[in-house]
C-alpha positions as CSV (number, residue, x, y, z in Angstrom):
1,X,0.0,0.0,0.0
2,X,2.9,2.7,0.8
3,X,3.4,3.2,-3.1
4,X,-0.2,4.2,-3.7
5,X,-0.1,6.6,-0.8
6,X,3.1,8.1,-2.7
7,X,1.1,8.2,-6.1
8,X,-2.2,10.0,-4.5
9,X,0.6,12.5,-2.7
10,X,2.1,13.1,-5.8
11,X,-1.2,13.4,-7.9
12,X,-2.2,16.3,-4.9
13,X,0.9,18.1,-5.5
14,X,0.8,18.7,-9.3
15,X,-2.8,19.3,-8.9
16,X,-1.4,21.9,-6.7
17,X,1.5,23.0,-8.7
18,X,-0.8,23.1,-12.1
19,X,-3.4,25.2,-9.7
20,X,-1.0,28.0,-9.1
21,X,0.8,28.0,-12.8
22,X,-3.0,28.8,-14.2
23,X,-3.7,31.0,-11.3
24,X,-0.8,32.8,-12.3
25,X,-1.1,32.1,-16.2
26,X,-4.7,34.1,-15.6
27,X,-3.8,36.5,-13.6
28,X,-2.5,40.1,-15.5
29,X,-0.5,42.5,-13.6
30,X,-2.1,46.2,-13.7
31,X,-0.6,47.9,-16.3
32,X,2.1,50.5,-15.8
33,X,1.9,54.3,-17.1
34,X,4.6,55.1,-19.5
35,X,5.9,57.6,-16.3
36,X,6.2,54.4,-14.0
37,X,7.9,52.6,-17.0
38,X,10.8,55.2,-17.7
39,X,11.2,55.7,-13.7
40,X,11.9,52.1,-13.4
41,X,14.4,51.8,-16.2
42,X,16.1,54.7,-15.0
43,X,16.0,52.9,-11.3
44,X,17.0,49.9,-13.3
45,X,20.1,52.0,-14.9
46,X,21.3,53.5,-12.1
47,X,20.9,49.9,-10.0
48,X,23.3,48.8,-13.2
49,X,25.7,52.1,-12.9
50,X,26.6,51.6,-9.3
51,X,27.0,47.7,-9.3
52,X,29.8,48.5,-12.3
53,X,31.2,50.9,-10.6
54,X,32.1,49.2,-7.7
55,X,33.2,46.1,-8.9
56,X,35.4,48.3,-10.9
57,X,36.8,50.2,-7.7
58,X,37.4,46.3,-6.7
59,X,39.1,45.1,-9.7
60,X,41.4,48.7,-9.9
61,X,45.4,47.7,-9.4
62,X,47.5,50.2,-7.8
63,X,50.9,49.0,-9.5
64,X,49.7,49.0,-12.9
65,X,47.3,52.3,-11.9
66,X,44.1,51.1,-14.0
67,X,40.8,48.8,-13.5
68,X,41.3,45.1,-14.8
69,X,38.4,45.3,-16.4
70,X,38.5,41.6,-17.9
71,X,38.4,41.0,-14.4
72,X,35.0,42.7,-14.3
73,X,33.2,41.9,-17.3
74,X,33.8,38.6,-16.4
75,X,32.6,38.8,-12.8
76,X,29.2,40.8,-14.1
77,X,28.8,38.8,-17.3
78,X,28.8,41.8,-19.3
79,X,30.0,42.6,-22.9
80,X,33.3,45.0,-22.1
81,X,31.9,48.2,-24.0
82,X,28.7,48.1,-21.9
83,X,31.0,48.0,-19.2
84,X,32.7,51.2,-20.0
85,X,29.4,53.1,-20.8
86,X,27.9,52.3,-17.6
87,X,30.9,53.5,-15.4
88,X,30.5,56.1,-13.1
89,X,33.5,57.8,-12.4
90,X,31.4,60.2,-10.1
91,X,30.4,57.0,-7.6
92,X,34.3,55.8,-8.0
93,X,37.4,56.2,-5.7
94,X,39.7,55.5,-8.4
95,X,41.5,59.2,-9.2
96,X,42.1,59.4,-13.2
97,X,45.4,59.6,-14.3
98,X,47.3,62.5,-16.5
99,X,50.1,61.5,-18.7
100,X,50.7,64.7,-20.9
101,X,53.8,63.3,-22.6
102,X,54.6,60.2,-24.4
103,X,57.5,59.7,-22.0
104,X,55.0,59.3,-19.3
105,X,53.6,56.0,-20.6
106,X,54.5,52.8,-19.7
107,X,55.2,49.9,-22.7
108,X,52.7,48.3,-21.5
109,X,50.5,50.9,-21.5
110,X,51.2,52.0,-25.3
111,X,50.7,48.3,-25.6
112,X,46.9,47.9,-23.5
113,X,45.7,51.0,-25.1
114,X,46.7,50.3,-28.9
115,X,45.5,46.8,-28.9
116,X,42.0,47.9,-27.0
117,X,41.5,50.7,-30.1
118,X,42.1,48.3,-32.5
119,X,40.0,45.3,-31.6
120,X,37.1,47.1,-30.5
121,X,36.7,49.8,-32.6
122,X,36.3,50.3,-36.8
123,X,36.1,54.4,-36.3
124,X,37.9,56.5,-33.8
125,X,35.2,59.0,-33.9
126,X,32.4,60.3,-31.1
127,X,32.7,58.2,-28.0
128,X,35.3,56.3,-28.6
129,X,38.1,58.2,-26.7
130,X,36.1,58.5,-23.8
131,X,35.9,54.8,-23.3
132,X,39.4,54.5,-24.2
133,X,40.0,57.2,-21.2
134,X,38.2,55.1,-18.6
135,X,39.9,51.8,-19.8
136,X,43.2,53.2,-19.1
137,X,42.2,55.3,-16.3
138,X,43.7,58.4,-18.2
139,X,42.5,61.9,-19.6
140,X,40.5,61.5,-22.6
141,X,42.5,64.3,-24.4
142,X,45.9,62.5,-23.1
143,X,44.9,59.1,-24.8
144,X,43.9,60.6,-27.8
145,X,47.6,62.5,-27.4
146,X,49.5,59.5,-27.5
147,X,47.8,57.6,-29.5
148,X,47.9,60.0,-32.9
149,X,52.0,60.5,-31.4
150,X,52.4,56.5,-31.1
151,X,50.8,56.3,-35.0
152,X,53.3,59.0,-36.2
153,X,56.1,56.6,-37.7
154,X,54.2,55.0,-41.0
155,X,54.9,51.8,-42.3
156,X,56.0,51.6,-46.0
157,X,55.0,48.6,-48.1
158,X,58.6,46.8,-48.5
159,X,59.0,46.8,-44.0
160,X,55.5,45.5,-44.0
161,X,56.3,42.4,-46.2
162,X,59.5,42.0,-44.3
163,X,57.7,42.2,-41.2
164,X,54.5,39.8,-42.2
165,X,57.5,37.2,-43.3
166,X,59.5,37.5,-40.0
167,X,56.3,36.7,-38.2
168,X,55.5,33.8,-40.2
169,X,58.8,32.4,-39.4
170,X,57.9,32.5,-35.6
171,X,60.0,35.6,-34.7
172,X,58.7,37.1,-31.6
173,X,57.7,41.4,-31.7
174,X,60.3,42.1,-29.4
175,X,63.2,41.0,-31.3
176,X,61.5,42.6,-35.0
177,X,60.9,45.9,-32.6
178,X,65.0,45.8,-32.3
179,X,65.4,45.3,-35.7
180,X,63.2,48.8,-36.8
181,X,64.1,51.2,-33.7
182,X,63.0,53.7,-35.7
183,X,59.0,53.1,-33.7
184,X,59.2,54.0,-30.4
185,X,58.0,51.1,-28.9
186,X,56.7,47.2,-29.6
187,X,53.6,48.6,-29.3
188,X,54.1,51.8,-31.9
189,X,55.7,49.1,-34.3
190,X,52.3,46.8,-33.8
191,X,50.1,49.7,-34.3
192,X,52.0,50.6,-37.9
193,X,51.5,47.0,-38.7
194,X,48.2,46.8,-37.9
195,X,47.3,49.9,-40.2
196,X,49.4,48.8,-42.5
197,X,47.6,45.2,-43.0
198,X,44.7,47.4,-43.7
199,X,46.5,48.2,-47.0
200,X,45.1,51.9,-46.6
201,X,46.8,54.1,-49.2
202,X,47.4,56.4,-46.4
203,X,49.5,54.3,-45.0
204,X,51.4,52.6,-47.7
205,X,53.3,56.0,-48.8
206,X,50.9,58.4,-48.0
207,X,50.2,60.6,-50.9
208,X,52.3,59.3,-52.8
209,X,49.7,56.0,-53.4
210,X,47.2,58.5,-54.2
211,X,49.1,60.5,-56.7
212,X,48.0,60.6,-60.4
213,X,49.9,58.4,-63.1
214,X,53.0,60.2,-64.3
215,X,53.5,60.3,-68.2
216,X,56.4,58.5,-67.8
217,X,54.6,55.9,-65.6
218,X,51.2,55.3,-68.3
219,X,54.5,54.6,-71.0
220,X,56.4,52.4,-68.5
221,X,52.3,50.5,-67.9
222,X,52.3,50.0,-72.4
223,X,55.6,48.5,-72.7
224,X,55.0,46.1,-70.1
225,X,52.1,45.3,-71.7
226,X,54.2,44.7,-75.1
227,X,56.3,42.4,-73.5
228,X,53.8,40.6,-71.2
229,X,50.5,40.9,-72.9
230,X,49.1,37.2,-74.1
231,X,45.4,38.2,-75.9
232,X,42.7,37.0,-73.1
233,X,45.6,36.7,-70.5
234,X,46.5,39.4,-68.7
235,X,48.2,37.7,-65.6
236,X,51.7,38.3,-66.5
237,X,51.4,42.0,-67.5
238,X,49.8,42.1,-64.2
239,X,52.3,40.1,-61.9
240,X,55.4,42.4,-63.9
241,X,53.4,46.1,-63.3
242,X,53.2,45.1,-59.5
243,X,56.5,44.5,-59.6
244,X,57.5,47.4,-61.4
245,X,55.3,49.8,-58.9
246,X,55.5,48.6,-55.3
247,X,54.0,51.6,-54.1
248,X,50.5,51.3,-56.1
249,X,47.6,48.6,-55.3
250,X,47.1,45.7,-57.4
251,X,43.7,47.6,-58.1
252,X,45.4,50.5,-59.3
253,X,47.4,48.7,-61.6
254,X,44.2,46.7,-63.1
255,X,42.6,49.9,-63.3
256,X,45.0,51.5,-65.6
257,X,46.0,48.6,-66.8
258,X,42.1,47.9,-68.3
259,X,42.4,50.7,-69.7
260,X,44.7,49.6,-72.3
261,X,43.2,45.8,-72.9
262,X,40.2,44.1,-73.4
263,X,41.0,40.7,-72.1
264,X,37.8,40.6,-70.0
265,X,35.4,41.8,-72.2
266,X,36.7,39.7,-75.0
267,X,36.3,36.4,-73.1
268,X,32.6,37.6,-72.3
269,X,31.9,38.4,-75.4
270,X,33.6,35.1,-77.0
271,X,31.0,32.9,-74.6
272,X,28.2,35.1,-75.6
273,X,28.9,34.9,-79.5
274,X,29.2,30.8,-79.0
275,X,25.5,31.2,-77.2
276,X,26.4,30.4,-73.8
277,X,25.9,31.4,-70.8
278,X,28.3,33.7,-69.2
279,X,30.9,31.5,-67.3
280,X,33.0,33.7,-65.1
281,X,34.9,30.6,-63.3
282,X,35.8,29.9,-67.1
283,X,36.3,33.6,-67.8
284,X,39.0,33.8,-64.3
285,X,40.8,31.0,-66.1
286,X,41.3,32.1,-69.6
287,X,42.2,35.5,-68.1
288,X,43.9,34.4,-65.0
289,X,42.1,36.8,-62.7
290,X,40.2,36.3,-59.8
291,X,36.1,35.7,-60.3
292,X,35.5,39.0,-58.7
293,X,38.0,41.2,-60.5
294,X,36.5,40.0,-63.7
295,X,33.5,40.6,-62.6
296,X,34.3,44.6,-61.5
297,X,36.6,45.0,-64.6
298,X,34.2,43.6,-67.2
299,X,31.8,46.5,-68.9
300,X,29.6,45.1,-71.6
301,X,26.1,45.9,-71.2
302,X,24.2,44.4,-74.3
303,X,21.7,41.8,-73.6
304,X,21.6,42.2,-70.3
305,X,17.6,42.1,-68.6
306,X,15.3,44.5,-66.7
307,X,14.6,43.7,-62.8
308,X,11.2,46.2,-62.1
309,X,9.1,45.2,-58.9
310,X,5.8,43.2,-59.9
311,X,4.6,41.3,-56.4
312,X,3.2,38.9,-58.7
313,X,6.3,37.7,-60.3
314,X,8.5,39.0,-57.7
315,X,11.5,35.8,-57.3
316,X,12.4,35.8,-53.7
317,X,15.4,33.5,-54.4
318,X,16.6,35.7,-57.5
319,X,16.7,38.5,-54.9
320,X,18.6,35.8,-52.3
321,X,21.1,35.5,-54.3
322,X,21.9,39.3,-55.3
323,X,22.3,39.7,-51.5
324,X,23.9,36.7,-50.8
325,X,26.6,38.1,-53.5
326,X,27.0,41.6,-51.5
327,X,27.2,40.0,-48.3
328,X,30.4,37.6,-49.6
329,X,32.3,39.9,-51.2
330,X,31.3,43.3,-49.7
331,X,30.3,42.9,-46.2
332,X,29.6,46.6,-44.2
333,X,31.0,48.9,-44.3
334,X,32.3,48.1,-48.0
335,X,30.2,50.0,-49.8
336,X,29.5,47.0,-53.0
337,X,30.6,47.6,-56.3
338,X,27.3,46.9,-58.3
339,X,29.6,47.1,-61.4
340,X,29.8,43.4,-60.4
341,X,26.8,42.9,-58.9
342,X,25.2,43.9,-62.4
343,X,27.1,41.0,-64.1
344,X,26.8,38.7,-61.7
345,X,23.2,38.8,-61.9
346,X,23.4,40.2,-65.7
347,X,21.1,42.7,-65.0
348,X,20.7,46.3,-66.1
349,X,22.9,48.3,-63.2
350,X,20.1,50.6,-62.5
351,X,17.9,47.8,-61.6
352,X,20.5,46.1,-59.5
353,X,21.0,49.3,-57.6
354,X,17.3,50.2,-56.7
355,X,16.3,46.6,-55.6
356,X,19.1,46.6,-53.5
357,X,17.3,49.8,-52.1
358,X,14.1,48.2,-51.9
359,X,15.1,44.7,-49.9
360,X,16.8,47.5,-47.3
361,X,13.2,48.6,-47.4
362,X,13.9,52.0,-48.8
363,X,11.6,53.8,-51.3
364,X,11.5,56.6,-53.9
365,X,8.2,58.5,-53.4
366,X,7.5,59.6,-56.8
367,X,4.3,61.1,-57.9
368,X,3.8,58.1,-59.6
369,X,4.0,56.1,-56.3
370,X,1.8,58.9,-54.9
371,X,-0.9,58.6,-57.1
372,X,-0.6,54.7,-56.5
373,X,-1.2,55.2,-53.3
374,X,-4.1,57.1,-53.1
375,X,-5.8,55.0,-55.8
376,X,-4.9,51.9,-53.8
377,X,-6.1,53.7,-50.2
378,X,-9.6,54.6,-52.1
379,X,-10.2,51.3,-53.3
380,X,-10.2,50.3,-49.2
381,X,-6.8,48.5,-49.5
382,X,-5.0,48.2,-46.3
383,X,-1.6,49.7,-45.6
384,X,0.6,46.0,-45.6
385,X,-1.6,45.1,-48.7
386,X,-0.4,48.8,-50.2
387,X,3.0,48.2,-48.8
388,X,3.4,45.2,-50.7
389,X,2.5,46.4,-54.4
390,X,4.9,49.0,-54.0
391,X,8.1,47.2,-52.6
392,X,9.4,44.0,-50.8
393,X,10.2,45.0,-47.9
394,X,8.7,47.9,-47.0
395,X,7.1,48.9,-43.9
396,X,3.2,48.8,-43.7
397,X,3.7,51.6,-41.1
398,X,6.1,54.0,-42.9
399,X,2.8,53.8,-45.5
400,X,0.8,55.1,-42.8
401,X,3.1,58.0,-42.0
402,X,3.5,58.7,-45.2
403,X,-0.9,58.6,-46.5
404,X,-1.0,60.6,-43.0
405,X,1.4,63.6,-43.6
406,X,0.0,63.6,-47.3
407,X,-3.1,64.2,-46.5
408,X,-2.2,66.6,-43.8
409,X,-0.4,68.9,-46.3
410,X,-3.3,68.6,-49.3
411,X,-6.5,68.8,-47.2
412,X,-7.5,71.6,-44.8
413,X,-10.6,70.9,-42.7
414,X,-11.8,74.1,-41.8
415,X,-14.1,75.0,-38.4
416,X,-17.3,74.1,-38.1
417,X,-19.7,77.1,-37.1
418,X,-20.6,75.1,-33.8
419,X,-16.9,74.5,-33.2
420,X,-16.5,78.0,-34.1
421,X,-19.4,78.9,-31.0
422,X,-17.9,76.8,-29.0
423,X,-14.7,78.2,-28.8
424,X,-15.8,82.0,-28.5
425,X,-18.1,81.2,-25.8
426,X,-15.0,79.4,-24.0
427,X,-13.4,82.7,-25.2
428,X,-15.6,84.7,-23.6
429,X,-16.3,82.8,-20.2
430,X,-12.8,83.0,-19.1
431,X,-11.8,86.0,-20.5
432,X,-10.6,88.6,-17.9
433,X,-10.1,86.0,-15.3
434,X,-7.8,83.8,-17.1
435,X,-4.2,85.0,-18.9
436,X,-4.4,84.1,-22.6
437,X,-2.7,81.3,-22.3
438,X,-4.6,79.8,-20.0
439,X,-7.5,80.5,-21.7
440,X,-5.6,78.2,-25.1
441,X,-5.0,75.4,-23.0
442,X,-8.5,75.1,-22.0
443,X,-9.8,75.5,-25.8
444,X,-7.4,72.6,-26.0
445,X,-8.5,70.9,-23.6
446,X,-12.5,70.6,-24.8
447,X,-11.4,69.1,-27.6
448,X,-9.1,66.8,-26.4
449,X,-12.3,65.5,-24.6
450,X,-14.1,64.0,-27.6
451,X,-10.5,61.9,-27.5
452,X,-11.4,61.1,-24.3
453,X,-14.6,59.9,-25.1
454,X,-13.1,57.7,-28.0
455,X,-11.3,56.2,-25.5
456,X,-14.0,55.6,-23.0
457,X,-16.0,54.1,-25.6
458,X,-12.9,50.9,-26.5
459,X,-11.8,50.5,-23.3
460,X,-16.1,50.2,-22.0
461,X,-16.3,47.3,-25.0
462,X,-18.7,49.6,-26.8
463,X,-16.2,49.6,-29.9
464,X,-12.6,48.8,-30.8
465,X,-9.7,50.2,-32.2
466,X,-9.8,48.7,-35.4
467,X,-13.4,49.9,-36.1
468,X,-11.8,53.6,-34.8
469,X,-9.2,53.2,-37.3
470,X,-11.3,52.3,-40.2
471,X,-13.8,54.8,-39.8
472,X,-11.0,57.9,-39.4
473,X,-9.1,56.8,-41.8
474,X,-5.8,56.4,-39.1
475,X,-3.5,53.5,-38.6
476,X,-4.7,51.2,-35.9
477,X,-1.7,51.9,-33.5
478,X,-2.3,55.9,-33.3
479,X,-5.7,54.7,-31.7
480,X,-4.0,52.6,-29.7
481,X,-1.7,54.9,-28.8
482,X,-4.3,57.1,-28.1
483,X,-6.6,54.9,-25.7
484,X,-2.6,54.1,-23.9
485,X,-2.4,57.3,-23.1
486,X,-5.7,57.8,-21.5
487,X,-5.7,54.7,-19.9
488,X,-2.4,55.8,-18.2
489,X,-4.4,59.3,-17.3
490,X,-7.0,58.0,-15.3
491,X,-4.9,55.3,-13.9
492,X,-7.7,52.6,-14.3
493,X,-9.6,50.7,-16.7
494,X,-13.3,50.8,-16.8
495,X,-15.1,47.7,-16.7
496,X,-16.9,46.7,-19.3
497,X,-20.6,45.8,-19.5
498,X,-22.0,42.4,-18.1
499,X,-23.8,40.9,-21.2
């Protein structure tokens, strides 16, 4: 018998347990004002802002004179940035440093404060130094100081080869930071590599990278191409002008060189005489270029098709595939080069360009789209239905917006003659006893109670929003909006009527 008293003791308790989940499943918390709500999230920041701060105060090392804060983010759990952003440095004990000179900072200092730039931030614009200040525990305008003196030395093209091969072999910084003593430190040598890897033409010889092809250059770039030039091969001619010109890109050089052959276009065009499609692994080998740089360097435009919007025939995967393109080869910030997108997809480049628009769900409101839209509104079309005959992706709402403001600057409703009467006899009840202003505030007030009364009227049961919405012609969430507010006003929801 014991294990049936165990089985009608456990069939009690998840009666119980099941009891309180529904009671609790059923039961709905009051709702909160939108006052209460940004009071508690600003309780709920400060809470945040304090616990930070002292765990950094903990976590601060008087040797090295800053706040580990691995130390913290991994004792709060906390990304490291959100770390910095919520530090108080009115709430801390920790007294910031100042270290005006270069001389004043430590190696590893340079070190902690040019690695931390680099692998946590693209720009150094905005907040950025700030957080860099409070990560070091040192002025803002110091960091930023040290940092532009520590990138001073640049790092030309043949040191950075020598460099990237010294490392490959295993050589440790230290011992390549002896080698160029020309930067500072190990860490001012990192930082030139690090920029230099970027293969910014700022870096890699300054102006000179950016500086126009010399006459005697654009006849040095024709008799290479003499001597190296195979017809639908331009490898070698390549390989020998980057050669010839360390201090120019191998785009550069393809640039100017494309300018002088046809070896891409020629291979296209072959493939599309012999009536195939266009083959661009095929192309890359009889050329001996990469996919993608035949793809930006080729420029032939005949034959190539229209891509307008229909939702009809819209091809979700054709537009799948233009983005999966752009996200390979030109993640963000690149901006793409829709050069190649336009013959990867052989499409017209326009086209390419605006649907690219469109699946970011931007729009061009032309007064063709305009008149669209009000044809489509009149015909009682909703705002996703119009939404989606004009564009993949856009937002139903910013259609809202948009019919809204329209309207707003076409159409003025003038007074009636009884809101006219009432007004002036508001007007002249208070006039005399009340300043002007006063006397605005409580025109605006009358009105705002036939708002009120929509209000009353949803929240009683005696209508709903969507039925508001149709018959004013709004969006449905203005109204909700709308009955939010009022709700939050009174501070209690009426009950509504027993059937």
């Amino acid at each position: 018998m014991p294990p049936v008293r165990r089985s009608r003791r456990l069939a009690a308790a998840t009666r119980t347990v099941v009891e309180v989940v529904v009671e609790r499943r059923t039961v709905r918390p009051p709702a909160r004002s939108t006052a209460d709500r940004l009071a508690a999230a600003a309780e709920t920041a400060r809470s945040w802002r304090a616990r930070v701060t002292e765990c950094a105060d903990r976590a601060y090392s008087a040797v090295r004179g800053r706040i580990d804060w691995e130390a913290v983010t991994a004792e709060l759990g906390l990304p490291l940035i959100g770390c910095l952003h919520m530090f108080d440095a009115s709430l801390s004990a920790v007294v910031v440093r100042r270290l005006p000179d270069l001389a004043d900072w430590s190696v590893g200092d340079e070190r902690a404060m040019v690695d931390f730039v680099l692998d946590n931030f693209g720009t150094l614009v905005g907040d950025v130094w700030r957080l860099v200040g409070v990560y070091m525990n040192v002025s803002e305008a110091d960091c930023l100081a040290a940092y532009r003196r520590l990138k001073g030395v640049r790092m030309p093209i043949s040191v950075y080869e020598s460099i990237k091969g010294y490392r490959e072999d295993g050589v440790p910084w230290k011992d390549i930071h002896n080698m160029f003593p020309v930067y500072k430190s190990t860490a001012a040598l990192l930082n030139a590599f690090h920029c230099a890897n970027k293969r910014s033409p700022s870096v890699l010889g300054g102006k000179k990278a950016q500086a126009k092809w010399t006459p005697a250059e654009t006849k040095r770039i024709k008799e290479i191409l003499k001597q190296h030039y195979v017809p639908s091969c331009i490898l070698s001619a390549v390989d020998a002008a980057v050669r010839e010109f360390p201090d120019k890109t191998r785009t550069r050089i393809l640039n100017k060189i494309r300018n002088h052959t046809d070896a891409v276009n020629q291979e296209v065009q072959r493939q599309r005489e012999s009536g195939l499609d266009i083959d661009w692994v095929a192309v890359s080998w009889a050329v001996g270029l990469s996919e993608l740089e035949c793809l930006e360097l080729c420029r032939i435009d005949e034959g190539k098709g229209r891509w307008t919007y229909d939702p009809d025939t819209f091809s979700k995967r054709m537009a799948d595939r233009m983005e999966a393109f752009i996200a390979e080869h030109y993640p963000p910030p690149a901006a793409p080069n829709f050069n190649a997108v336009s013959n990867y997809m052989w499409v017209d480049i326009s086209d390419c360009i605006r649907m690219a628009g469109m699946l970011r769900g931007e729009f061009e409101w032309t007064d063709e789209a305009r008149a669209r839209v009000v044809r489509m509104r009149e015909q009682g079309m909703t705002y996703k239905e119009i939404a989606r005959q004009l564009s993949p992706n856009l937002n139903p709402v910013n259609v809202a917006y948009y019919i809204r403001n329209l309207r707003r600057s076409r159409q003025h409703v003038p007074l009636t003659l009884e809101e006219k009467q009432r007004i002036r006899s508001i007007v002249d009840e208070n006039s005399g006893k009340v300043s002007f202003l006063d006397v605005a505030e409580l025109v605006k007030r009358a009105f705002a109670a036939d708002k009120d009364q929509i209000a009353r009227d949803i929240l009683s049961g005696a209508t709903t929003a969507a039925e508001v919405a149709r018959r004013l012609d709004v969006p449905t969430i203005l109204v909700s909006a709308m009955v939010d507010k009022f709700q939050s006003k009174i501070g209690a929801i009426p009950n509504k009527p027993e059937n």
